[in-house]
N, C-alpha and C positions, 0 to 999 in steps of 0.2 A: 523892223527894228528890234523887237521881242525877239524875232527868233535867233535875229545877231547874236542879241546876247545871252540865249541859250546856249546858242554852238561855242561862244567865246569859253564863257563859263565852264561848259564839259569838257573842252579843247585843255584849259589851263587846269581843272581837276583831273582830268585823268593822264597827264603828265605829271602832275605834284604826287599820285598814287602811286604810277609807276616807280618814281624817284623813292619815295616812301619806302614800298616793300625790298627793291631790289637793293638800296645801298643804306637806309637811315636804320632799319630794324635788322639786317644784318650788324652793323655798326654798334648798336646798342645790345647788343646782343653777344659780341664779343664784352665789352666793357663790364657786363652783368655776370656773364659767364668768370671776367676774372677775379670780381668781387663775390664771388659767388659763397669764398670762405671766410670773407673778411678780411681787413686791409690787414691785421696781420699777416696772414697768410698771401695775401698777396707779395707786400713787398719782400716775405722769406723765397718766392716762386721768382721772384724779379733777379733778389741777390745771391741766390745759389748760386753758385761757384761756375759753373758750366755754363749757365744760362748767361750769365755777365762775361765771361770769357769768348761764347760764341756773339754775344750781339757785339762786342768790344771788336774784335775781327773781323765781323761784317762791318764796321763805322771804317775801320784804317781802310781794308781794299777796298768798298767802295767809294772813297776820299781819294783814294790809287787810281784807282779808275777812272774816278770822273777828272782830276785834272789833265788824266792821258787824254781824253777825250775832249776836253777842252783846246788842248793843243792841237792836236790832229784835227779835229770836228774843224776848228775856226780858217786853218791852213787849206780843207778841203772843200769846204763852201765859198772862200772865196775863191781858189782853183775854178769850180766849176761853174761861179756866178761871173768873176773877172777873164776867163780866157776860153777860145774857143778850140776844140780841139779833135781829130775823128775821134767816137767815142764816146765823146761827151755825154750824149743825152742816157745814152747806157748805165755810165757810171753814176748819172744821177736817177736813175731809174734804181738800181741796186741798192743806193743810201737805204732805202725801205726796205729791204729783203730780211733784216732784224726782227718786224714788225710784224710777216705775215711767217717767218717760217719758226716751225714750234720749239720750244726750245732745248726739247731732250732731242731733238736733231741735231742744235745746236752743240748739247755737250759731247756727242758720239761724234760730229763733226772733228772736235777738239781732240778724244781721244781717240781718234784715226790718227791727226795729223802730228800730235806731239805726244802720243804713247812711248812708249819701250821700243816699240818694233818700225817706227817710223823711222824716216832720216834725219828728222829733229831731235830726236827722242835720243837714241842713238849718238848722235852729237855731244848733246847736253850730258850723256852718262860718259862720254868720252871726256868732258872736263869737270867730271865730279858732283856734278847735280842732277836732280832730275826736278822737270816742269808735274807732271801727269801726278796729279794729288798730293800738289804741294801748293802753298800760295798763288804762286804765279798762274797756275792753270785755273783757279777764281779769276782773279785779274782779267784775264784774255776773256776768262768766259763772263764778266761783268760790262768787258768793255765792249765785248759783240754785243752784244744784248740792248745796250745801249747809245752806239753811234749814232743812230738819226737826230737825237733827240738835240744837240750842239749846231750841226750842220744847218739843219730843217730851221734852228730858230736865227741865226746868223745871215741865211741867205734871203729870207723876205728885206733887214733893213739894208744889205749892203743894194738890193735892187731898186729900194727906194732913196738911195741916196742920194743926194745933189752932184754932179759931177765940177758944177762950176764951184762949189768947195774947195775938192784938190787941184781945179786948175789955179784958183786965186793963190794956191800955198805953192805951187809950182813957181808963179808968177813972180812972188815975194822971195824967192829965193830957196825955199824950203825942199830940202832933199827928201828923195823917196822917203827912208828912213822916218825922221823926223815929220813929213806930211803924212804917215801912215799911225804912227802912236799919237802926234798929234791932232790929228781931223777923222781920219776913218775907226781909227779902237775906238775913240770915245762914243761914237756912232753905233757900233757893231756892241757893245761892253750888256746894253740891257738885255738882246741877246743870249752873248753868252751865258750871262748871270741865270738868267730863265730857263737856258741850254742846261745847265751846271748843275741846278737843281732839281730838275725833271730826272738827269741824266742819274744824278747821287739817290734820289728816290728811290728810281728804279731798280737801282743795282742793292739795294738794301732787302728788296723784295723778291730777289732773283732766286728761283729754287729749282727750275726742269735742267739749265743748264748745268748748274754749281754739283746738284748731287750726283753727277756723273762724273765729274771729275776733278771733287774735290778731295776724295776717301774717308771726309767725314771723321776724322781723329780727332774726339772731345777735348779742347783746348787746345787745338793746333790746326787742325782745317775742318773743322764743324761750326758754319755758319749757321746765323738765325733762322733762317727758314727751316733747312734743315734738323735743326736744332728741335723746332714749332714740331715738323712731322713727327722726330722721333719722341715728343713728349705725348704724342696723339696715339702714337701705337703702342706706347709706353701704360694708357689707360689716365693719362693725367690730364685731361681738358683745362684743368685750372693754370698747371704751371703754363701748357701750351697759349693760353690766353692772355697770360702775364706778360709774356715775351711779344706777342701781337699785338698786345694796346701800346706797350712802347713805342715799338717802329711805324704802329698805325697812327700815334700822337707825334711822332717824330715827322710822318709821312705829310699829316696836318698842316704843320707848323710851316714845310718847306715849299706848299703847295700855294697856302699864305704869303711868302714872301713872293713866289711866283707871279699870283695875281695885284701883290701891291707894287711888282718890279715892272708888270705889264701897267698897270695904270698910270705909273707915273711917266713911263714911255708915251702914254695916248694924251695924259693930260686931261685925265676923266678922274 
């Protein structure tokens, strides 16, 4: 019995250590670094002109993004939860390929396929715009980055769902339509919400893919992260930590409603 609760004991401390060094003392450690001049100096590192203009850009596209994602994500988990199809299991095998493949692959992916010299690229300067380090090539490159996260959470509840639901709405009269907004979204909705915000996280936080194909123009496609790098080789760890306790308190907040949006799904 003693020695139960020895191994219990070192089992639960040397998990709470690991947790400790790798994410609680990193964590405090930006936050100390940002006050490191003083809350004046903070909040003048917060409100500089650039620094508020790039995280202000990252909030709008990644808000761009995640509702693209939302739409599509929810459209494609039920595709591949509701119908069978050749393929199938492929395509749901590739949802992940976000996850493991690095993301300056991602952004050189991007500016292969919507460069200057591509067929899209090409295209788009044919009707007077160009994608390739301009908003829209964030966006694409926020929302690859991003897709599992909608999918992956929509398709656990629509498998757990009662089928004799929509047949009673079938029964009743209830058109596709109208049994779909009303018995399966409200089903699928904590989902996406969880989807939504995972998805908006991450795209806040997006830097391998974006600085490839964003072109980084201070006030017009220079995102936060990138923004964080250049105040690092800039020699300014302060401003760059000012910008990083935002979205890192931002990231907080969202992660929070996450786990209070999954609770109240379990009922715990």
């Amino acid at each position: 019995m003693l020695q139960s609760r020895w191994w219990s004991w070192g089992f639960r401390s040397t998990v709470m250590l690991y947790f400790v060094i790798l994410i609680v003392l990193p964590i405090l450690g930006i936050y100390g670094q940002s006050l490191s001049d003083g809350w004046p100096k903070f909040v003048s590192n917060l409100t500089e002109p650039l620094a508020w203009k790039a995280v202000m850009l990252t909030v709008k596209l990644a808000l761009i993004a995640t509702v693209i994602n939302v739409l599509i994500g929810t459209m494609a988990g039920w595709v591949l939860i509701r119908y069978r199809f050749p393929g199938r299991q492929l395509l749901n095998s590739l949802v992940d390929l976000p996850f493991a493949l690095p993301t300056a692959v991602v952004g050189l992916m991007i500016m292969l396929l919507l460069g200057p010299r591509s067929e899209v690229g090409q295209w788009a300067d044919s009707l007077g715009f160009a994608i390739l380090f301009h908003e829209p090539a964030i966006v694409i490159a926020m929302i690859f980055v991003t897709f599992p996260f909608v999918i992956r959470a929509v398709q656990p509840l629509l498998e757990e769902m009662d089928a004799s639901e929509e047949e009673a709405a079938y029964t009743m009269g209830a058109s596709k339509a109208k049994t779909f907004f009303r018995v399966i979204l409200p089903a699928m909705m904590p989902g996406i919400l969880s989807g939504a915000m995972l998805a908006f996280s991450r795209a806040l936080a997006e830097f391998g893919a974006v600085v490839l194909v964003a072109g980084n123009i201070p006030g017009r496609t220079l995102v936060a992260s990138v923004y964080i790098f250049g105040q690092i080789e800039s020699d300014n760890p302060a401003g760059a930590a000012a910008v990083s306790v935002l979205l890192l308190t931002l990231s907080f907040v969202i992660l929070w409603l996450v786990s209070y949006v999954q609770a109240r799904r379990t009922g715990r």
